[in-house]
N, C-alpha and C positions, 0 to 999 in steps of 0.2 A: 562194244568191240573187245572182245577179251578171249583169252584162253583158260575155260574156265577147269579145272581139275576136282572139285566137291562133285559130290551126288545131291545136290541141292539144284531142281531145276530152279529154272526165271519165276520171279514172282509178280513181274507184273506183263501187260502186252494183251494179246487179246486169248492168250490159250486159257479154255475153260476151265475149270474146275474137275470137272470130267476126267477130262484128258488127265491131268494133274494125276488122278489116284492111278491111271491105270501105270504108272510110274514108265512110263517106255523110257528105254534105252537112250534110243535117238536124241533126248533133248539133252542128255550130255554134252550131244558134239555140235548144242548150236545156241546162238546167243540172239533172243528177240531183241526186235530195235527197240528205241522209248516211245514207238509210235503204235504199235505193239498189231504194226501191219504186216510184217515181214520178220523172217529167223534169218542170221547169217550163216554160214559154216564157220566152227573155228578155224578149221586148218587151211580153206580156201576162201578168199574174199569176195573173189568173182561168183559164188554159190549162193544163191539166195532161194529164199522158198514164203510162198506167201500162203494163208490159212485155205483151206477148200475142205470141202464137202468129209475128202477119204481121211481127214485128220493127221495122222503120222503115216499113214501108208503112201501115200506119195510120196513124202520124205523119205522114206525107206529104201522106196523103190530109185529115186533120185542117187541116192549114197550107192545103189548095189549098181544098176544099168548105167549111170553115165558119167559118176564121177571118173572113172579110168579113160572114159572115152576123147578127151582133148588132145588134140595132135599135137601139144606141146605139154611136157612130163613139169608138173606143177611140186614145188619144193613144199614141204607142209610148215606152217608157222606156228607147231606147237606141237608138244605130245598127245599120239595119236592114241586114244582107249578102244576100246575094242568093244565093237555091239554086240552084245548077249544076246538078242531076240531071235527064236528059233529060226523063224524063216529064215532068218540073214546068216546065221552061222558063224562058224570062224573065216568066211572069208575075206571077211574086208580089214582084219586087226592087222597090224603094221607097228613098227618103231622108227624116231627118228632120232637119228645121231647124227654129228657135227659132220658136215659139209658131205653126206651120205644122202640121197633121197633114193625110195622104196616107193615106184608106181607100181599099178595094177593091171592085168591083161587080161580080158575076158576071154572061157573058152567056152565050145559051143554046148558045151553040159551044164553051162550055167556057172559051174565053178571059178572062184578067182583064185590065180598065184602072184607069190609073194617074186618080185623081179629082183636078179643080184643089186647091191647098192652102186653106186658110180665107185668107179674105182679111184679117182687123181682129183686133187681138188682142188686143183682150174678147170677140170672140168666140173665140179659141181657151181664154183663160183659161177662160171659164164653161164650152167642150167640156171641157177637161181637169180641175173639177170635179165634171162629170157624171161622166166616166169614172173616175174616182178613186171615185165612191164606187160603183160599179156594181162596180168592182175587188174592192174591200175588201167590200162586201156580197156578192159570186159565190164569194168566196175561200175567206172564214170560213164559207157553206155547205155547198160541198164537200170542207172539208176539217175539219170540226169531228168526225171522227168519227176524225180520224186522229194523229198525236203531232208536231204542229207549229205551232211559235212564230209564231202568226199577231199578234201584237204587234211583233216581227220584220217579218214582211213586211208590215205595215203602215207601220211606221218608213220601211222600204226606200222603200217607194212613194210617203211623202212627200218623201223627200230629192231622191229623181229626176227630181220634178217642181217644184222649186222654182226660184225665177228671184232673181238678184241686180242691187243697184245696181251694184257694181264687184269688182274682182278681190279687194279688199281685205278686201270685207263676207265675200265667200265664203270666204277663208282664216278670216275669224272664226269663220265657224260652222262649217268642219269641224273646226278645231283645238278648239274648245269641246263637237263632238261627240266626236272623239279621246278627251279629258281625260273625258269620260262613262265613254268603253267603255274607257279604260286604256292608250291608246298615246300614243305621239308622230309628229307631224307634220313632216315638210323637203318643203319646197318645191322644185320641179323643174323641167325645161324650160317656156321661155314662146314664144310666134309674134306676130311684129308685122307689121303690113301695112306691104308695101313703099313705098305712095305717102307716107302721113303717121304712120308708125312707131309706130304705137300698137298696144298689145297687144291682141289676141284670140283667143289659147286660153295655157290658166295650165294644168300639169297640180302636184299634188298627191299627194305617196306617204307611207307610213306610214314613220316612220324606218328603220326596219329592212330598208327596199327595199333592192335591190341585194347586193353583194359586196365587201369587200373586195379592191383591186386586188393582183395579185401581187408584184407589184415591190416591194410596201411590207412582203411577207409575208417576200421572200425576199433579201431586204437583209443583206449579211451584218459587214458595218461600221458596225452599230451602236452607239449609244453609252447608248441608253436600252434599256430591258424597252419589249416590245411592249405596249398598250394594248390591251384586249380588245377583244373582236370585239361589234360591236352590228349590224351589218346579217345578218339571212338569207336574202334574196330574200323577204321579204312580198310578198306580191301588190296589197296593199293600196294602191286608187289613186283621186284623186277628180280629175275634171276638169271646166274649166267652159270657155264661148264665149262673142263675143260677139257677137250679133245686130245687126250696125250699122246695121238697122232700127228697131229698137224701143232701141238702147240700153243693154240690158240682158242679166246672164251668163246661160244657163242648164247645166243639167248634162247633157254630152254623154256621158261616163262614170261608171263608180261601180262599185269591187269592192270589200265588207267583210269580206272572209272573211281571218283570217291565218292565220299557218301557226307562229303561234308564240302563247306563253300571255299574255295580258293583265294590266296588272298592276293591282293589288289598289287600292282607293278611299285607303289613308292612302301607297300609294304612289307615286301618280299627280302627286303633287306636283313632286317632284323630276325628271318626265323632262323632255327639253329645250326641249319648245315650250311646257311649260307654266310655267316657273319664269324669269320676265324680270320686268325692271322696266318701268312703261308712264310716258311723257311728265311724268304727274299726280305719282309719286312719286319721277319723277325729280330734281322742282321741289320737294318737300317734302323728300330726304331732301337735296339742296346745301344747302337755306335752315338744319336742322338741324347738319349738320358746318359751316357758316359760325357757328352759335352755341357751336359747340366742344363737341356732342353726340358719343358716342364711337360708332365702328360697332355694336359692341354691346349700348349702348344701344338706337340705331335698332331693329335686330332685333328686339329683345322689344318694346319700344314697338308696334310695327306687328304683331307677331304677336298680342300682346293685344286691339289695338282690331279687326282685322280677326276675332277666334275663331278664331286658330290658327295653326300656320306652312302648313296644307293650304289657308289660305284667305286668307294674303299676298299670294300671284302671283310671289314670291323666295323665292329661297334664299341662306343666309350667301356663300356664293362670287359670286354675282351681285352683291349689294352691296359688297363685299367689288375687284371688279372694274372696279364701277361708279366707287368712290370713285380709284381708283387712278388710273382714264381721267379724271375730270373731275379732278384736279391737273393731270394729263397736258397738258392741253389750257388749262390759266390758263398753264403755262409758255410765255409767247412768246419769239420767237426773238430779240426786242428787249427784255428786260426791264426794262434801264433806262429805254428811252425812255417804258414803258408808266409806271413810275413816275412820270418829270417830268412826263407827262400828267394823270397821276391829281391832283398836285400843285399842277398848272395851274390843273385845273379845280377844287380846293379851295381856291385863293386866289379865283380868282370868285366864289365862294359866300362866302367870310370874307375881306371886304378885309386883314383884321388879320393873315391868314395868314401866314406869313413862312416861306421856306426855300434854299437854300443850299447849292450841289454843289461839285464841283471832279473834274475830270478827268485820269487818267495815260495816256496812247501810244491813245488813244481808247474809254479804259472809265471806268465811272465809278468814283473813287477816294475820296470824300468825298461823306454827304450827312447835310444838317441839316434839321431841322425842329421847326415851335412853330406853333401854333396861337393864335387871337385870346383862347383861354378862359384857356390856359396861362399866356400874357403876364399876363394881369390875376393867375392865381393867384400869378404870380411877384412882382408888385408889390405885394402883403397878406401873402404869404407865405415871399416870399424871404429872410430873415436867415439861414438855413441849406440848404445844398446840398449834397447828396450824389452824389460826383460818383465813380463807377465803369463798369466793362466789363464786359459778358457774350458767351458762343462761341455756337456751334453755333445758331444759330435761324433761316438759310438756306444754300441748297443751296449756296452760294460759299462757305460759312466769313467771312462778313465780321464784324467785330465791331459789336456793340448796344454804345452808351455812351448810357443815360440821365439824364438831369439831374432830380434829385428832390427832395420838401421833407416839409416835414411842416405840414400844416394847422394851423387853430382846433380840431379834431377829432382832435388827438395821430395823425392818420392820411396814408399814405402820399398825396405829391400830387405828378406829373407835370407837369416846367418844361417839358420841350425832350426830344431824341430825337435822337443821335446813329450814322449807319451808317461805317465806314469798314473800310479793308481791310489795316490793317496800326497799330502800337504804336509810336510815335515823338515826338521830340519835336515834330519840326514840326505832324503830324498833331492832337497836343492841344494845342497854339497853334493852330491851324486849328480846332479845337472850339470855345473858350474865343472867341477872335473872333468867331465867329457867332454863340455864346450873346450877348456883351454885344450884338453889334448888334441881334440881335432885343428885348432887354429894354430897350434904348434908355439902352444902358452904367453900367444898376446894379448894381453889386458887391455881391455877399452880405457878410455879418459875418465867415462861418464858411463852411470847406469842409471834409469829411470823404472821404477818401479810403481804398483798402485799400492804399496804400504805395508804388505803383506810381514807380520813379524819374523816369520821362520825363513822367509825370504834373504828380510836384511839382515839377518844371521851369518847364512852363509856369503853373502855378500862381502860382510865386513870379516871373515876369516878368512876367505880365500883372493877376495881383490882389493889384498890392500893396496893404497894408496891411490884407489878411483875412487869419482865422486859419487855419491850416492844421492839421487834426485826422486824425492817423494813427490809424487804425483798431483799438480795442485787441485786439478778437479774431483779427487777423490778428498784432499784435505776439504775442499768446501761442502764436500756433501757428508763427511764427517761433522762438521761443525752444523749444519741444520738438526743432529742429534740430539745434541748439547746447549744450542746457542739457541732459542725461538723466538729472542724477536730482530726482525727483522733489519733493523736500525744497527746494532749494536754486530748484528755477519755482515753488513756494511763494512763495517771498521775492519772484521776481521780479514773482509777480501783487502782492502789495504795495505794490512799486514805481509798479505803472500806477495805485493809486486813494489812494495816500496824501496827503492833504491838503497839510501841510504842506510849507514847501522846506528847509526846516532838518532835521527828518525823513527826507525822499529822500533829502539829502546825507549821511548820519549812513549811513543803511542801504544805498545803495548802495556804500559805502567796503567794507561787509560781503558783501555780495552779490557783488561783485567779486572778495574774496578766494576766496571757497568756489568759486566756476567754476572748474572745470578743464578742461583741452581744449587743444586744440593752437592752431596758429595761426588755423586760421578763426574760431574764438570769439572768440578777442580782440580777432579784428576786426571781427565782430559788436558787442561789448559796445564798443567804441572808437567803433562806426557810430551805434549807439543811443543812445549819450550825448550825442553831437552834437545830436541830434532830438528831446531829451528836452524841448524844452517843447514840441513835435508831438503826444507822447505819456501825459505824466506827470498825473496831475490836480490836483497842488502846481503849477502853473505853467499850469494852462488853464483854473481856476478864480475867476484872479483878473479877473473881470468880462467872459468870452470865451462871445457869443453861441452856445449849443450846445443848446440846449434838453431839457437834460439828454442827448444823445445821446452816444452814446461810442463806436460803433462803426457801422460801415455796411451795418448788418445789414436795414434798411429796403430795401438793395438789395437784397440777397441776396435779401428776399421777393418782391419783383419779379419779379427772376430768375423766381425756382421761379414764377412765377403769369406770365410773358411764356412758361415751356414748357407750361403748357398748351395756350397760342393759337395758340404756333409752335414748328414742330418743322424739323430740317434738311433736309429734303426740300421745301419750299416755296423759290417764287421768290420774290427780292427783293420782288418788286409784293404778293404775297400777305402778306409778313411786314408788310409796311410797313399795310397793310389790316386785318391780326389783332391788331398793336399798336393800331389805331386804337382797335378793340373793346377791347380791354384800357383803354386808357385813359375810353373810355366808361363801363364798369362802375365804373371809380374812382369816376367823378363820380357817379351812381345811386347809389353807396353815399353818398357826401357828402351830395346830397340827400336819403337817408333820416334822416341823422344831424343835419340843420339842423330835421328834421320834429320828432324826437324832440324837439330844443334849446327849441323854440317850442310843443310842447303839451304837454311834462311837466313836472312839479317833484318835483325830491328829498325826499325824508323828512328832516326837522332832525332829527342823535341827537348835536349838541356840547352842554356847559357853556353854548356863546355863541352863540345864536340867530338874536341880532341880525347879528352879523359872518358867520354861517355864511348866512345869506338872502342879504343882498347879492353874497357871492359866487356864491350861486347864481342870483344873476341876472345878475352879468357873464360866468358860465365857464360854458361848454357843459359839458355831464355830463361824455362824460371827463376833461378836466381836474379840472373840481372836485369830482375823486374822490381827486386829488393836493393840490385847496389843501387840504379838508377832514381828510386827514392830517396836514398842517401844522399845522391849528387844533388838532387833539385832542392833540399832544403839545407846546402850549402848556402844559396842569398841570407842574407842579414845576419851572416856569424861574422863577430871579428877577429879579427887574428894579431897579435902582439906579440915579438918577437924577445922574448927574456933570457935570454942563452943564446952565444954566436962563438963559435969559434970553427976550428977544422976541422976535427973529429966529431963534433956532435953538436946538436941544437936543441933546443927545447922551445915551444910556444906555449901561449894563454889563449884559448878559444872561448870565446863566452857568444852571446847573443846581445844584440842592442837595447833587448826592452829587458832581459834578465841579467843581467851583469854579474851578478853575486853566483851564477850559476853557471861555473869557470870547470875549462878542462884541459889539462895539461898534455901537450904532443911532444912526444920525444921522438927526434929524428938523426941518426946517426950515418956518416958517409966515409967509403973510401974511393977516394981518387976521381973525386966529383961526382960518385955511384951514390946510389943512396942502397946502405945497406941495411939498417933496419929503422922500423918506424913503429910508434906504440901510440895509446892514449890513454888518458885514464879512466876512460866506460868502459874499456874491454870489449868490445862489440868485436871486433876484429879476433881477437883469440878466442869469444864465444862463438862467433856465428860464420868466422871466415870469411865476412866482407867487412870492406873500409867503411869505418865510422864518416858520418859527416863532418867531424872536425878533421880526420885525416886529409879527408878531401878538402879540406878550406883550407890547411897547410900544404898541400900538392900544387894549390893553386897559387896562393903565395908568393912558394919558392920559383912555380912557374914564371910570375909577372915577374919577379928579382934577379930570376936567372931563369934565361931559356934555355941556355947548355944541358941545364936538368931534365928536358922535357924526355929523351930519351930514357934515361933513368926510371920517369915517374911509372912510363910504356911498360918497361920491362920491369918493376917493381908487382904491377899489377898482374903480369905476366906470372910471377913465382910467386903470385898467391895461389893458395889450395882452391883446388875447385873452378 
């Protein structure tokens, strides 16, 4: 079933050989079946003709006597050629145009003329319904007795009379007919009118059209394996026009027959015109990798909601290439400037915004930034800073320095956001200036750092008088350097958490001895000693803002949770955007955790109900997960009262089984208030909750006087946090 347009008759069927040379006209305009019993007509489906005795003279005679002859004027489904063979003449040639049909009228001299076309095309539309079903009903009668796919040629006959809005809608439906019968569709030559360039005629070929060219066969400096071979000259072609009367394509051609196997329904997936991404999932799978969705993910995601990877519209490498190209194309050729942009227009929106670049030979060398949220958390939350550097999290290598704290919520919180392109001192003098001008030159208590020399430089010139806390899990993986055997970094972890300085002095005299090693050690242990109140906890205990932290491990989490967002293949503009997200999530988690704060209550399981309430109502849960251990190993302290008067008290807390191991509480009151209360571990000015001796003098003065007890309430009350 085809419309065939070559001068190539059929080559197979039962017509002879014979017949073949004498090249008649006639087999132009007709297509044998596979059974090679019957010819059809192209332009008429209801036309059949089977082999006899007269050869093409019957046919002949059939096309000139009675194709004109049906009481109902038949629309042709294809371009009509014109028979050359004397006998026949020019009368039976004809043309057909969009929604125009040209029947024939015989007169009695034999002669045929050509009849005006339809004029309106509702009326050609209702001709070419009529005819469609005269078609389809002539067809299935004579030919129901014989072994042909008249479902088939009924398909056929609607496709070739169908009319489209645009070039576009037609490629839908053949490519979605394709994907039916099992092939793939490329697009082909287009024709545009020379006055106002717009297309009309689109042709259409099954992929496997054509041949590979030679040149690419016979190549012989190659560098790769040839790619197999997917075209085999298919014949397979669909073509449409456009009527720039009515507006609209119809189909001028149409061959389905291929010449190769079709593939199979679970594998029709994968060929080429059917496995793309469309506009709609384009825009859903960016908004998904902007949420930090892996590709992976996506894939099964989308293969599940849709019922299947056959019913996606993608394949792994389409997305896969998708995501590749849309990085591709956020990288602009300005990246910095897109940034100060972005930053521009985020001071607009948040007056409070604040940020802060600096430029080397015309790139950007330095850049800071803090938001109006940060600021505030910095001003509730600032008595501690962790102040470190992270690599790799854009395509330049520049480095990420964050400035971090730690909330009411024991949980990581976000001051400021440092980018720069190099480890200097000026460079962290240049951090450290913009941090205080954004905070509006408030100095933390406490900074914690992972050791860095040009670091604690600027440090100690610009903040003075904070403490400066080297990092002790980097000191210990320092000393595996230096220190190898094992016994002997024993002592030295010691050294980092031992209380006392009387103590350190005693054990590192010892510590000292047992190292052995050549000269870099000693100059290590000579380095260390100098920094030892940086590092020691006999010397950063004694009253030094750190909130119990000791290492700047709060970064490191970051770190590993900023590679999620960003990875080094992003530009600047994107990292600086995925950090935003990162820091977004922090705060989402915050507010889930101020949720928890204000609609739950602990279960009381201390001795002291009353003291354990109250703190549960000034400490967010996690903390007062930490006072509440305090309270419970209040049992078997005792308390000895060495100072009494009216203004102030002092006690002796020790334990029963350590007696020598005594800690002095100082409690001072006015007007039966208790106005302030100390001890001598510091726990309370390091970490912001009551020591367990405070609390075993609270309880005390509670048994001695219960007048106190409100006091003790509201004392707990104006602790921080």
């Amino acid at each position: 079933m085809s419309i065939n347009e070559g001068d190539k008759p059929p080559v197979h069927g039962s017509i002879s050989k014979k017949r073949y040379r004498r090249k008649s006209e006639v087999w132009k305009h007709l297509d044998v079946s596979p059974d090679g019993e019957r010819a059809i007509c192209n332009y008429y489906l209801c036309v059949q003709f089977k082999q006899n005795a007269k050869g093409t003279e019957g046919i002949r005679n059939y096309l000139v006597d009675n194709l004109h002859t049906t009481s109902t004027p038949l629309k042709p489904l294809g371009k009509l050629h014109s028979l050359k063979e004397n006998n026949i003449g020019d009368a039976a040639k004809g043309k057909v145009e969009s929604a125009n049909v040209k029947k024939f009228s015989k007169y009695s001299d034999g002669q045929q003329k050509v009849v005006d076309p339809i004029e309106t095309t509702n009326a050609a539309e209702r001709q070419q319904g009529e005819s469609s079903a005269f078609i389809f009903a002539e067809e299935e009668r004579r030919l129901q007795d014989k072994d042909v796919d008249v479902a088939s040629l009924k398909e056929y006959g609607r496709i070739v009379s169908m009319t489209f809005s645009s070039e576009i809608e037609a490629f839908k439906f053949f490519n979605d007919y394709a994907k039916r019968k099992g092939f793939s569709v490329r697009k082909s030559i287009i024709v545009k009118d020379k006055e106002n360039k717009t297309i009309t005629f689109r042709r259409f070929y099954c992929s496997r059209h054509g041949f590979r060219e030679k040149k690419h066969l016979e190549k012989t400096n190659r560098r790769r394996r040839h790619k197999m071979l997917t075209r085999c000259g298919c014949p397979v072609k669909f073509c449409v026009k456009l009527d720039t009367k009515t507006g609209m394509w119809w189909v001028q051609d149409f061959i389905d027959r291929h010449n190769h196997d079709l593939a199979a329904s679970d594998a029709t997936p994968f060929l080429r015109s059917h496995c793309f991404i469309n506009e709609a999932q384009k825009l859903e799978i960016s908004t998904k990798r902007a949420s930090g969705i892996r590709n992976c993910q996506i894939r099964d995601y989308d293969a599940r909601c849709s019922g299947g990877y056959q019913n996606r519209g993608y394949q792994e490498k389409n997305l896969y290439n998708f995501s590749v190209a849309d990085e591709q194309s956020r990288k602009l050729e300005h990246d910095a400037d897109s940034v100060l942009k972005y930053f521009h227009e985020r001071k607009n929106a948040d007056p409070d915004f604040f940020f802060k670049y600096d430029t080397k030979d015309g790139c950007l060398n330095r850049l800071f930034w803090a938001d109006g949220q940060s600021v505030v958390d910095y001003a509730y939350f600032g008595d501690v800073v962790i102040f470190d550097s992270t690599y790799q999290l854009n395509r330049y290598n520049m480095i990420v320095v964050p400035f971090i704290g730690c909330n009411h919520h024991r949980s990581t919180v976000i001051f400021a956001c440092g980018i720069v392109s190099g480890e200097n001192d000026e460079t962290y003098r240049w951090l450290l200036e913009a941090f205080l001008e954004a905070t509006f030159q408030k100095r933390p208590e406490s900074v914690i750092t992972d050791g860095d020399l040009a670091m604690g430089k600027a440090i100690k010139s610009l903040l003075k008088g904070t403490t400066h806390r080297l990092c002790s899990w980097h000191m210990e993986r320092n000393a595996k350097k230096y220190i190898h055997d094992e016994t002997v970094r024993a002592k030295f972890h010691e050294l980092v958490y031992v209380c006392s300085v009387e103590e350190f002095e005693e054990k590192w005299k010892d510590f000292e001895k047992e190292v052995s090693g050549g000269s870099p050690s000693r100059q290590w242990l000579q380095m260390i000693y100098e920094l030892k109140e940086s590092w020691a906890a006999a010397f950063l205990n004694k009253k030094k803002m750190l909130l119990g932290m000791t290492s700047s491990q709060r970064s490191e989490s970051l770190n590993a949770d900023l590679h999620n967002y960003i990875n080094g293949r992003m530009s600047l503009c994107m990292a600086v955007q995925q950090f935003e997200r990162c820091l977004t999530h922090k705060r989402t988690k915050e507010a889930e955790f101020d949720c928890i704060a204000f609609q739950k209550e602990p279960v009381l399981q201390t001795l002291f109900p009353d003291l354990e309430e109250s703190a549960a109502r000034s400490y967010t849960p996690n903390v007062f997960h930490n006072v509440r251990d305090e309270l419970e190993k209040v049992v078997g302290l005792v308390v000895d009262e060495i100072l009494n008067s009216s203004m102030a008290s002092k006690y002796m807390v020790s334990r029963k089984e350590k007696a020598k191991s005594q800690y002095i509480v100082c409690c001072s009151s006015i007007q039966d208030d208790v106005d302030k209360i100390s001890c001598t571990c510091a726990k309370l000015e390091c970490e912001k909750i009551p020591c367990r001796h405070i609390f075993a003098v609270l309880i005390h003065m509670k048994a001695t006087c219960t007048s106190l007890l409100c006091c003790i309430i509201s004392l707990l009350l104006l602790l921080p946090y």
